[in-house]
C-alpha positions as CSV (number, residue, x, y, z in Angstrom):
1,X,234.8,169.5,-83.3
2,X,235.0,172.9,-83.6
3,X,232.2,173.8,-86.4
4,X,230.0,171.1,-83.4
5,X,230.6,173.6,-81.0
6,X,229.9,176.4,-83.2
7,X,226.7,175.6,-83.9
8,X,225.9,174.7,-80.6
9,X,226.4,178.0,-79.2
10,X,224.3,179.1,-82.0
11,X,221.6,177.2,-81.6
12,X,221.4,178.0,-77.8
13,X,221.4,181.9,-78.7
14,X,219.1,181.7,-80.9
15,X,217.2,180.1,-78.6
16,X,217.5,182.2,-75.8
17,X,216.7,185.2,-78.3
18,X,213.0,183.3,-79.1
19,X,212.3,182.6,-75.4
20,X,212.8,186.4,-74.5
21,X,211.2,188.1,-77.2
22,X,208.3,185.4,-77.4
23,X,207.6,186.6,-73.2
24,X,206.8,190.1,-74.6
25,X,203.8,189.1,-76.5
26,X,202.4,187.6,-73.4
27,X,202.2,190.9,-71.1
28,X,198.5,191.9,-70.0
29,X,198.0,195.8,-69.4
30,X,196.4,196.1,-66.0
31,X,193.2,197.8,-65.2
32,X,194.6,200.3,-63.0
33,X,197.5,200.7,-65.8
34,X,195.3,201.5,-68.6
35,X,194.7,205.2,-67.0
36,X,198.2,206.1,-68.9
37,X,197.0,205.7,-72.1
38,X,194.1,208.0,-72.1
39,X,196.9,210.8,-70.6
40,X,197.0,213.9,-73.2
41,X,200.7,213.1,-74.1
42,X,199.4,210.1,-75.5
43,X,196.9,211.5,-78.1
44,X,198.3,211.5,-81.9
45,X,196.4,215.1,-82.4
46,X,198.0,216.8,-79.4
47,X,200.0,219.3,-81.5
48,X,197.9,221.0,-84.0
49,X,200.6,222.1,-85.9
50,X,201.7,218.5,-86.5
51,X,198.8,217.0,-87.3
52,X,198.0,219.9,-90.1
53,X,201.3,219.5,-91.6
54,X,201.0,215.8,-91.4
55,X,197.9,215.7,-93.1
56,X,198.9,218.2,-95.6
57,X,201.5,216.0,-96.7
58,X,199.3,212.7,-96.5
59,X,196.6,214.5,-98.9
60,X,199.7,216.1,-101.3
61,X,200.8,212.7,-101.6
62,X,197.7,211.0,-102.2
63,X,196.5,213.6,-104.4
64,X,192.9,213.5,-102.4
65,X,191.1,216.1,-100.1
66,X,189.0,215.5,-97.1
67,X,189.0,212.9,-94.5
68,X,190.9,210.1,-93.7
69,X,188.0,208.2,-93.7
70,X,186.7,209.0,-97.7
71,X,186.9,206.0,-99.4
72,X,189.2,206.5,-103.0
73,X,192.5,207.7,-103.8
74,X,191.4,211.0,-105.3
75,X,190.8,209.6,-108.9
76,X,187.2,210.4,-108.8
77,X,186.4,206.1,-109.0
78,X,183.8,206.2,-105.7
């Protein structure tokens, strides 16, 4: 009776858990909302200092200079 019960109360939980995180998936940013993403806060390159230290890291790691858009890893393959 008890290990019944047990699973049960599992089985609800579990799916109370789905039916909350499943309603997050479902949320539509407004038009009149979307003016907070283009705020400066929001920008990834909005501290210089950051970014340059960020990317000096990235290209150290990779072994590869210039953009994050150059195809390759730096092997000299493209």
């Amino acid at each position: 009776m008890k290990n019944t019960l047990k699973v049960l109360v599992l089985a609800l939980l579990g799916g109370l858990v789905a039916a909350v995180s499943s309603g997050c998936a479902t949320v539509k940013v407004q038009p009149w909302e979307r003016a907070a993403f283009t705020d400066y806060s929001m920008r990834p390159d909005r501290d210089p200092l950051a970014t340059m230290s960020g990317e000096h890291t990235y290209f150290s790691r990779e072994s590869a200079t210039g953009g994050r858009g150059v195809g390759g890893s730096g092997c000299g393959c493209n």
